[in-house]
Every structure is written in structure tokens, then in C-alpha cells.
N, C-alpha and C positions, 0 to 999 in steps of 0.2 A: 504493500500500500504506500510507502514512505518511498518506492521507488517512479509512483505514478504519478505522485506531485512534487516529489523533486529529485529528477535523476540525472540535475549540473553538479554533484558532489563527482560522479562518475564519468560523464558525457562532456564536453564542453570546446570550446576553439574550435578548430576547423571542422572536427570529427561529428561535431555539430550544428556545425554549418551543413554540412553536405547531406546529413541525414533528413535538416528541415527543409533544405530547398529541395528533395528531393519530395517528401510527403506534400509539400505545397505543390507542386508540379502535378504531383497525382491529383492534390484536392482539388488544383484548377481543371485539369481533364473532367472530371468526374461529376464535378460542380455544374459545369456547362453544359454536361449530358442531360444532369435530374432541374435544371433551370432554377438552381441553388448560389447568388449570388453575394460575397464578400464584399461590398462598397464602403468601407470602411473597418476602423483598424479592429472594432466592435460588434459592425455592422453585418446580420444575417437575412436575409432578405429572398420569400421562398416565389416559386412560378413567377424569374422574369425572362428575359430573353435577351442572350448576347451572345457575340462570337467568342471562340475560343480566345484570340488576343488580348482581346476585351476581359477574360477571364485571368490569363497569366499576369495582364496590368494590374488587377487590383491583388495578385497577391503580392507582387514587389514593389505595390505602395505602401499597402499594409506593414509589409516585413521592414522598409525604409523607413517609416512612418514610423515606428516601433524603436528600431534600432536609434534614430538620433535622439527620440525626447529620451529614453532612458539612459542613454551613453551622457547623453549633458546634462541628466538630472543625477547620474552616478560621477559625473568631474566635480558639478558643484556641491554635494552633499557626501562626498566618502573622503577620507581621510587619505586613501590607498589612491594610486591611479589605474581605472577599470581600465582592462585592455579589449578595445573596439572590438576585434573578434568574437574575445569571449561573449561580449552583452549580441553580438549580432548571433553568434550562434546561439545560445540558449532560447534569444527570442524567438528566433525560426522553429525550433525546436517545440517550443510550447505551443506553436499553433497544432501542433498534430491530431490533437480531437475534433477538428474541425474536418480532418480525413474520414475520422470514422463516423460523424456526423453525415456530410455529403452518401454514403454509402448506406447509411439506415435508408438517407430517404429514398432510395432505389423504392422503399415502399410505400403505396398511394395515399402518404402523408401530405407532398407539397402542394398548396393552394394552388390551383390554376388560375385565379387573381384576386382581388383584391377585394372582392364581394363573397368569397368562398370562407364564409364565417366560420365553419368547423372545423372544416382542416387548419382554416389560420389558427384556433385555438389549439390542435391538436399539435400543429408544428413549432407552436411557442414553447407549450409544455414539454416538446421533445430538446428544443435545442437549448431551454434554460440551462438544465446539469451540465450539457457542453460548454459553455458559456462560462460557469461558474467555473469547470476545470480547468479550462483553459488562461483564465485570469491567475486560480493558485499556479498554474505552471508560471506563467510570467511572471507573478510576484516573488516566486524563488527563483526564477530565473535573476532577475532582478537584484536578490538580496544577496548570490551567491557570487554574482559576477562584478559586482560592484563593491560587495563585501559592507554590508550594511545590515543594521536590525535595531529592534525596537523601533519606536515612535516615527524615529528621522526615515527609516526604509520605506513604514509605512502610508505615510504623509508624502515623501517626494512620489513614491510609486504610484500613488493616486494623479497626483499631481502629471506626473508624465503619462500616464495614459491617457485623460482626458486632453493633453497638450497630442496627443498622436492620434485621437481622435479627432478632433479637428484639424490635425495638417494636412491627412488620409482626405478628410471630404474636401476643404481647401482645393487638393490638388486635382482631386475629382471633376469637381465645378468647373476651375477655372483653365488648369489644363489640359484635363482627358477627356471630356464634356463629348468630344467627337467619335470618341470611342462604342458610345452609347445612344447616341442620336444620331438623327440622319445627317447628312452634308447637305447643306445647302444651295444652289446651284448658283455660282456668280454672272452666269451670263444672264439670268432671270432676275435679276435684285432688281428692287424699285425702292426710291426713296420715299421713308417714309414722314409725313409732319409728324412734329411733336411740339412746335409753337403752339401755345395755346390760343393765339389768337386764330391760326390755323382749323385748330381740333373744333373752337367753337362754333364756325360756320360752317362746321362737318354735319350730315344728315347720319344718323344710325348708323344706316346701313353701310354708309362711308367708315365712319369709327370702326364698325365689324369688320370689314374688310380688310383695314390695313392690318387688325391686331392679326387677322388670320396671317395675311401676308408676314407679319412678323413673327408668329409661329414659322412657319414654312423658311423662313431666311436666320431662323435662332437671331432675331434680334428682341435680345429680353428687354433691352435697354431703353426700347422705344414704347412696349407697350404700357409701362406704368404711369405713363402720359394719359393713359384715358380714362385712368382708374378715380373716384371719388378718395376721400382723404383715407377714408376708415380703411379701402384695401392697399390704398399705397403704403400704410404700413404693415397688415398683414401680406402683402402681396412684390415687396422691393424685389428688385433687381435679380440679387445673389437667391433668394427665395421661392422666387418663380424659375428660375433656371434647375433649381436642384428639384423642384417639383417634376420638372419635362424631364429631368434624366430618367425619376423613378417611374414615370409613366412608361418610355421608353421600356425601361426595364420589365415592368410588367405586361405589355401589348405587343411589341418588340416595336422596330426602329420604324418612326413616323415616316409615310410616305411621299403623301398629299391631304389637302383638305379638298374638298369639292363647293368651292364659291357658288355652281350651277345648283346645288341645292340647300341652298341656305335657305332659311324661314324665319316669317317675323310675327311675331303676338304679343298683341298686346292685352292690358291687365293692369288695373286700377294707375297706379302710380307708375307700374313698371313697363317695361318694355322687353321682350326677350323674344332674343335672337341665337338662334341653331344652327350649327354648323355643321355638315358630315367632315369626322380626321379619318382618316387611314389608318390604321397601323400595321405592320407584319400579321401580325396574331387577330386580329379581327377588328372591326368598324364600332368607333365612341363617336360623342360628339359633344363638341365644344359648345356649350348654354354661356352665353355673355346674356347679363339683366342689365339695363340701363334705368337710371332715376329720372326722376318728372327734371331734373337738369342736364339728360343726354351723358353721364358721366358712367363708366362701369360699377356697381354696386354690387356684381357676384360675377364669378367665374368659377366656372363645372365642367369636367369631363364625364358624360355618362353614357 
């Protein structure tokens, strides 16, 4: 037992390096197969859809992602100086129950999406214990290779994980984002307003349009322009982007929308407007509501 959560007294430097990247190679195969996705360093995310590449990336963000908060959370807080190796290899190393995770779900545990409320319960309750071991492995990992305990191990090790959880999605967002989404086609780009002086002598259906258009071109940056106050802050920029990735991930990679059958109804205060998206995996559609002031006040994919 005392070997399953921590087996850096024995394992460690290279010999451990080459063991984790190798179970991480398998977990990415394997991952890809049962549409079992890593998007962070945390991150378990069941029925989405990506390529294999796409699958190998997020485990050498993860394992990156890991290796530097803990190596500079191990210079600044150990007395010794950690030797990079070691903290890279034991980190690798500790993801390994995340192999035999992938491998359970060979069995008709993974949600096929995001409205598959049983299985999502069923697959949460399978991968928590994974979860949970996989952190004690890192946290001895951690405490072994950087030579640290009590309070101060405990304390930076939190501290560094939640710092590699956010570098992981960070680098997601901003620069693997195409990994996961569609490409956009540059000889199709259309400019889009975002003066407000612009947007306000826009008709509806004008505002719908472009947002779509700006779906289609991954311009996140222009459509918070049409948003009323209340979604521009649940709705910014870096927010709506990491939303379209996990969409992506769950429908697989956005093709088109179809402008020819868009629909408008309206309703007391509201206005809404339908739009068919595309995706790999099957046909959502984008519901934008507009307010008695032409402003977006909800956006849905259903």
C-alpha cells in the first residue's frame, strides 16, 4: 500500500521519467479512443472529441505545467536544491492512475454529452478515487523530491498545483485553442463592427449575424460588443473562448453555422434568435435573446 502512494523513495530521475512518459503516451492513445479528455493539469472531462495530437498536447502541458510550478515552488520553499529531473520525473510518474482510469472507461460509463445526466454522475463517482490518488502521488512526489514536510510541503504543494492548474488552461486558451477548434478560413474573414455607434444602428438580425460570423472566424474579441452589461461580465473574452473549446470538445470541431436558416421570435421584452452550428458529432444551435434595447441578454447552445 505504502508502495502505491509513494514509490519516489525507490523510483525517481530518469528511470522515472521514462516510465511516466511512457504511461502518459498510452493514457493519450487510449484517452482518444474512449473520448476521455485531460484539459488541464486537474482536468477530467468525459465524451469529447479530438485528435490524437490534440490528445498527446494536453498531456505534455499537463506534465510541463506540473513540472515548473512544483520545481519553483521546491527552489523557493526547500532548504536543499531539488534537482529538475527528479521533480519532472516523479510528476510524470504520478499521473499513472489516470492510465488505468482511461481503461475502466473502455466500459459504457462515458457520457456521450453533456445532457447524459447519469452517466455524468456515474463517471464522476468513478474518477473521484482516481483523482484523489493521483494528487497523494504528486504530493509525495513532491515532498520526496524536493525534500520537504510538515506544514511548509503542505501549503506550497497546494499552492503549486492550483498555480499548474491555471498555467495548463492558460496555455490551452491562448495557445493551443486550434488544437481543438476549427481553423478559420482567412480568405473568408469579414470585418466585423464593434463601435458602438456602429452596433446601435444595427437591426437584430445584423447583430446575429456578425456574432455568428464571429463564431465561424474565433473572433471572441468582437463579440462581447453586443453583449448587455450583466453578460459582459459573465460572458468576457478569455471566458467565452474556453467555453467554445469545451463545446468543441464535447460535439467535436465546429464546422459551419447555417445563416440560411436562422429564425427570429419574438416575446414580450425579448427577442430570440436561432441559429443552426454544425459540429462533427451532431447539429446545436446557437439561441442569442436580445433586450427591449437590441443588446444580447442570453446566449445558449442547445
Amino acid at each position: 500500500m505504502k508502495f502505491l502512494i509513494n514509490p519516489f523513495d525507490r523510483i525517481a530521475g530518469w528511470q522515472a521519467l521514462a516510465i511516466g512518459i511512457t504511461v502518459m503516451a498510452f493514457t493519450a492513445v487510449v484517452g482518444q479512443i474512449n473520448h476521455v479528455a485531460f484539459d488541464g493539469a486537474l482536468d477530467i472531462h468525459g465524451g469529447a472529441t479530438f485528435s490524437l495530437s490534440a490528445s498527446f498536447a494536453m498531456q505534455a502541458v499537463n506534465l510541463l505545467a506540473l513540472f515548473l510550478t512544483m520545481w519553483l515552488a521546491g527552489v523557493c520553499f526547500s532548504k536543499s536544491k531539488p534537482r529538475a529531473i527528479d521533480v519532472a520525473g516523479t510528476m510524470a510518474l504520478a499521473r499513472t492512475p489516470m492510465l488505468l482510469l482511461v481503461v475502466i472507461c473502455f466500459l459504457p460509463v462515458v457520457p456521450e454529452d453533456f445532457y447524459d445526466i447519469p452517466r455524468m454522475i456515474i463517471f464522476t463517482l468513478i474518477i473521484l478515487p482516481f483523482i484523489i490518488w493521483m494528487i497523494a502521488l504528486m504530493y509525495n512526489a513532491y515532498a520526496v523530491s524536493c525534500n520537504l514536510k510538515g506544514g511548509r510541503a503542505v501549503v506550497s504543494f497546494i499552492g503549486a498545483l492550483l498555480a499548474a492548474e491555471i498555467v495548463s488552461k492558460l496555455i490551452f486558451i491562448f495557445l493551443l485553442s486550434s488544437l481543438f477548434t476549427n481553423t478559420p478560413a482567412t480568405g473568408a474573414s469579414v470585418t466585423i463592427p464593434v463601435e458602438y455607434t456602429e452596433i446601435a444602428n444595427m437591426t437584430i438580425r445584423q447583430k446575429a449575424e456578425n456574432v455568428v460570423i464571429a463564431f465561424e472566424q474565433g473572433d471572441f474579441k468582437a463579440i462581447p460588443a453586443y453583449f448587455d452589461e450583466t453578460m459582459k461580465k459573465a460572458l468576457p473574452e478569455s471566458t467565452l473562448k474556453l467555453t467554445w473549446i469545451q463545446l468543441n470538445f464535447l460535439y467535436g470541431k465546429f464546422e459551419k453555422a447555417d445563416l440560411d436558416g436562422l429564425e427570429e421570435v419574438s416575446s414580450d421584452n425579448n427577442h430570440i434568435v436561432r441559429v443552426p452550428f454544425n459540429f462533427q458529432k451532431e447539429k446545436r444551435h446557437l439561441q442569442l435573446a436580445f433586450n427591449s434595447k437590441g443588446e444580447i441578454s442570453g446566449l445558449y447552445i442547445k
